[in-house]
N, C-alpha and C positions, 0 to 999 in steps of 0.2 A: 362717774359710773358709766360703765360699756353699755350703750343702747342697744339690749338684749333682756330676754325674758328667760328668767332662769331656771329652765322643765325641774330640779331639783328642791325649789321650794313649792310651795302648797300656789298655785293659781293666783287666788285671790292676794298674796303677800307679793309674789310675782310682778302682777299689774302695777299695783298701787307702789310699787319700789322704782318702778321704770318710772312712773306716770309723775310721782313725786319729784325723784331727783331732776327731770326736767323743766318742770314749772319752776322749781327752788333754783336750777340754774339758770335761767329767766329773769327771777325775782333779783340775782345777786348780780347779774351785767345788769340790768337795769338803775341798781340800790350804786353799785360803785361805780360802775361808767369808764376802767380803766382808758380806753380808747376814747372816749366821748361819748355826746350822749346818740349821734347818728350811729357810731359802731355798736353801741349795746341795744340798740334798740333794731338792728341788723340779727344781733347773735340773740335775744330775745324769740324774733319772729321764728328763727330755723327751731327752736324750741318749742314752739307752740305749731310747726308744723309736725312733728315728731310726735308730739302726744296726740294730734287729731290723726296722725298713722296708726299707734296703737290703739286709741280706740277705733278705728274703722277693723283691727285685727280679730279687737275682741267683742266687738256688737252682739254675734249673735248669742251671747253669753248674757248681754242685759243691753237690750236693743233701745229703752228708753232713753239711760242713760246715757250711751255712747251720742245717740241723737241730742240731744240736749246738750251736753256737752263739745263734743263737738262743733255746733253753732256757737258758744257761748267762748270758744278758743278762735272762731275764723272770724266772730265781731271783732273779738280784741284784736285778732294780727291787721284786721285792716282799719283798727283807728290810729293804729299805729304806719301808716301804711305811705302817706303821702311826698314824706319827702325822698323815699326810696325809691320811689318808681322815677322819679324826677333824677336820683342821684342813678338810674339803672340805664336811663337813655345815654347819659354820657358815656358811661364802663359801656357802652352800645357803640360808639361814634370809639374811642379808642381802639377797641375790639377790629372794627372795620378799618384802622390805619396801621395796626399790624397786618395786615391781610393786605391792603394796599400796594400796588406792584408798580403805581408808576407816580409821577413826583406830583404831577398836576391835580390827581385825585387826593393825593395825602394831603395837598394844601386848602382844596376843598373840604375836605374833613374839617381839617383844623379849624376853620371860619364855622363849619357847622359847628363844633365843640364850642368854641368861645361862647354863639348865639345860645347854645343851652346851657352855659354855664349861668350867665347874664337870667335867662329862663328859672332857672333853676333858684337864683337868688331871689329874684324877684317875687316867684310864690313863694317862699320857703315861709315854715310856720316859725312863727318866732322862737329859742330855747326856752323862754319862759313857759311860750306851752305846751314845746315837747316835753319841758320838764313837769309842766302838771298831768298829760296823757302817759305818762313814765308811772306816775305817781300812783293813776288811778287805774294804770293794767297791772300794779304788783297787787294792788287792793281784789281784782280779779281772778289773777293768780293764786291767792291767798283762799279763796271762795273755791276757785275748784279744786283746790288740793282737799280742800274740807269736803266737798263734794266725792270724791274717789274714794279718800280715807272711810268714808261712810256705806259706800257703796260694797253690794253684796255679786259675786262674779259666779257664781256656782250652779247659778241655771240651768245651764247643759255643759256637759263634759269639757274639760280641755278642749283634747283632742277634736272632736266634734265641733267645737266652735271654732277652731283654729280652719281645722279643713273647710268648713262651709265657707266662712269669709274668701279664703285661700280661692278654693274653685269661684267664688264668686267673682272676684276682682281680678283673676288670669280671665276670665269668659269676657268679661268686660276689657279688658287690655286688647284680647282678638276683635272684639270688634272697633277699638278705636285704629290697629291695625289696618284692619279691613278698609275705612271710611279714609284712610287717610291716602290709601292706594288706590282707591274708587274716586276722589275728591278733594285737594289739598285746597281746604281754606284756612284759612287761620284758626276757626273753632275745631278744628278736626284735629291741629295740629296742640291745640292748646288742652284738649281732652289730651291727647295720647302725652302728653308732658305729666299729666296728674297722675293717668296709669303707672305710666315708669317711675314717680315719688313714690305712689303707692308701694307698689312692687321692690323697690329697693328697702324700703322700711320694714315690708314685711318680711325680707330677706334676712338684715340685720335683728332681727325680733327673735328668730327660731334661730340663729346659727348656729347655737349650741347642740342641734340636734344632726346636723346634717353639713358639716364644717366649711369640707372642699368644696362641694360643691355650692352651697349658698354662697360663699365669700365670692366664688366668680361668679356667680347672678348678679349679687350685689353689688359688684362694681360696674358690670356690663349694664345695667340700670340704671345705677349713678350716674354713667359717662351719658348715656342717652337722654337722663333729663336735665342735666345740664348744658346738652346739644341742643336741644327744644328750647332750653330755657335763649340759647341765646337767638334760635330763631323766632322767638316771642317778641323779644325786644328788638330786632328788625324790622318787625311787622309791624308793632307797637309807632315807631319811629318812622316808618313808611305812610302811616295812617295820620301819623303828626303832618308829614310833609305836603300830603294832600289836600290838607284839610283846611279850616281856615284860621286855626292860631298857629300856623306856619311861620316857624323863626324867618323873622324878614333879612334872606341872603337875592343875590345878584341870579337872574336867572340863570346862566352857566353855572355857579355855582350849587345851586339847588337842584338842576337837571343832572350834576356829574354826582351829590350825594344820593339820589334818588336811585338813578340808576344802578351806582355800586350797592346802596345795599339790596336792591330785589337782586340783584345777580347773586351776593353771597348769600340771602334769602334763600336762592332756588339751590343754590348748593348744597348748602344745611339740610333741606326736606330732602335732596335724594341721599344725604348719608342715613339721616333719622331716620327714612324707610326702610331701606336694608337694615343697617342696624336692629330695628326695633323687628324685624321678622327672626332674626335671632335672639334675640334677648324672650321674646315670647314664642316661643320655637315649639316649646311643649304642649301640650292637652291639658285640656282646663281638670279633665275628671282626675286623670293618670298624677299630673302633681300634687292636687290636692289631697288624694290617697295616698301616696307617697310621705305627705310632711305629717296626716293626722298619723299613719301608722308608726313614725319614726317616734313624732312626740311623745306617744301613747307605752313604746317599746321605753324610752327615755325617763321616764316617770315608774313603769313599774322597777325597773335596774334600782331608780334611788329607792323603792318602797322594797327592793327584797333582800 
């Protein structure tokens, strides 16, 4: 099913049809594993990032519950969480040897990749216990879907809740905007990545109401938190090199990865800046009036 909220049924059947089909496709990468169990448990997590998107959409409609819920989906993604980040450093050092322009750095990479491959084995959780933390997040899965299916969404209006979240979370994007052209640290940078998830989720949510338009936000959002994403894991991997579980390479070799990646580092922030000054280009009020009154216009069409 299209992760989209569809203005033509009743709200509450809306939610709970998104909210379901994503955890139940969670439950079923995780149940058959056709990839294995690292890829299902990859295509898992993007699933349970999704659903803590639409709840943070539809909060202000039942505030407890999205809170609650919400932590009870980002426990689960991060006990599931460890060999990924391990496996996200290397798709990091690859990344940096396409990008690569001359021979002595790509061979420096490569000796970095090897050391975190070696890294990477070494902590890895055993499949035994992915396969039992597999086991006990479909058991979790299973709770919040009983959790939604139960839950009452009718508090305040669609529309009304739609808009409020909406302006709330554009207001919040400008100021990670803002902090990250006033101050690039990594926390600045790694806020304005959650905005642009944010913001594309909640793009794909309503598109039904506002077609052409959202479909190019939503991708222009996409592309930018997947820009962030990879300079997260630069930073991430800069911070390794520094530090003191520092893959043990040849000091040339450590100074020539280092180097390359804060250089592609500093590249990434100045596209994610521009970028992200258009991709949030708009007015927090003007938008949010714009999508409550479309949804609201969208709803009464099916009720007349």
């Amino acid at each position: 099913m299209a992760f989209s909220l569809d203005p033509d049924r009743p709200f509450d059947a809306a939610v709970r049809k998104v909210a379901v089909s994503q955890l139940e496709d969670a439950i079923r990468a995780l149940k058959k594993q056709p990839n294995g169990i690292h890829e299902a448990v990859h295509d898992a997590r993007k699933k349970f990032k999704r659903v803590r998107g639409l709840y943070r959409l539809v909060r202000p409609a039942a505030k407890d519950f999205a809170k609650a819920e919400n932590a009870r989906i980002r426990d689960l993604a991060n006990s599931l969480s460890a060999d990924r980040d391990a496996a996200a450093l290397i798709e990091c050092v690859r990344y940096l040897r396409l990008n690569a322009a001359e021979g002595h750095v790509d061979m420096a990479l490569a000796r970095l990749e090897a050391a975190l491959i070696v890294r990477r084995d070494a902590r890895a959780v055993s499949e035994d216990a992915l396969q039992k933390k597999a086991k006990a997040a479909i058991g979790i899965c299973r709770e919040a879907i009983a959790a939604v299916e139960n839950q009452d969404f009718d508090g305040k209006s669609p529309e009304k809740a739609i808009g409020k979240a909406w302006r709330k979370q554009l207001a919040s994007a400008h100021v990670a905007v803002m902090a990250v052209r006033a101050e690039a640290t990594d926390e600045h940078f790694h806020d304005l990545r959650k905005e642009a998830q944010t913001y594309w989720m909640f793009c794909a949510l309503v598109a039904d109401i506002w077609p052409t338009a959202l479909k190019v936000k939503r991708a222009d959002a996409k592309a930018l938190a997947d820009l962030i994403g990879h300079e997260h894991d630069l930073s991430v991997m800069i911070a390794l090199l520094d530090g003191p579980d520092a893959p043990a390479l040849s000091d040339k070799t450590h100074r020539i990865c280092r180097e390359e990646a804060i250089a592609q580092r500093a590249r990434l922030r100045r596209r994610a800046v521009k970028n992200a000054r258009k991709v949030f280009d708009d007015e927090a009020e003007i938008e949010s009036a714009i999508v409550k009154t479309l949804w609201r216009k969208r709803v009464a069409r099916g009720e007349g």
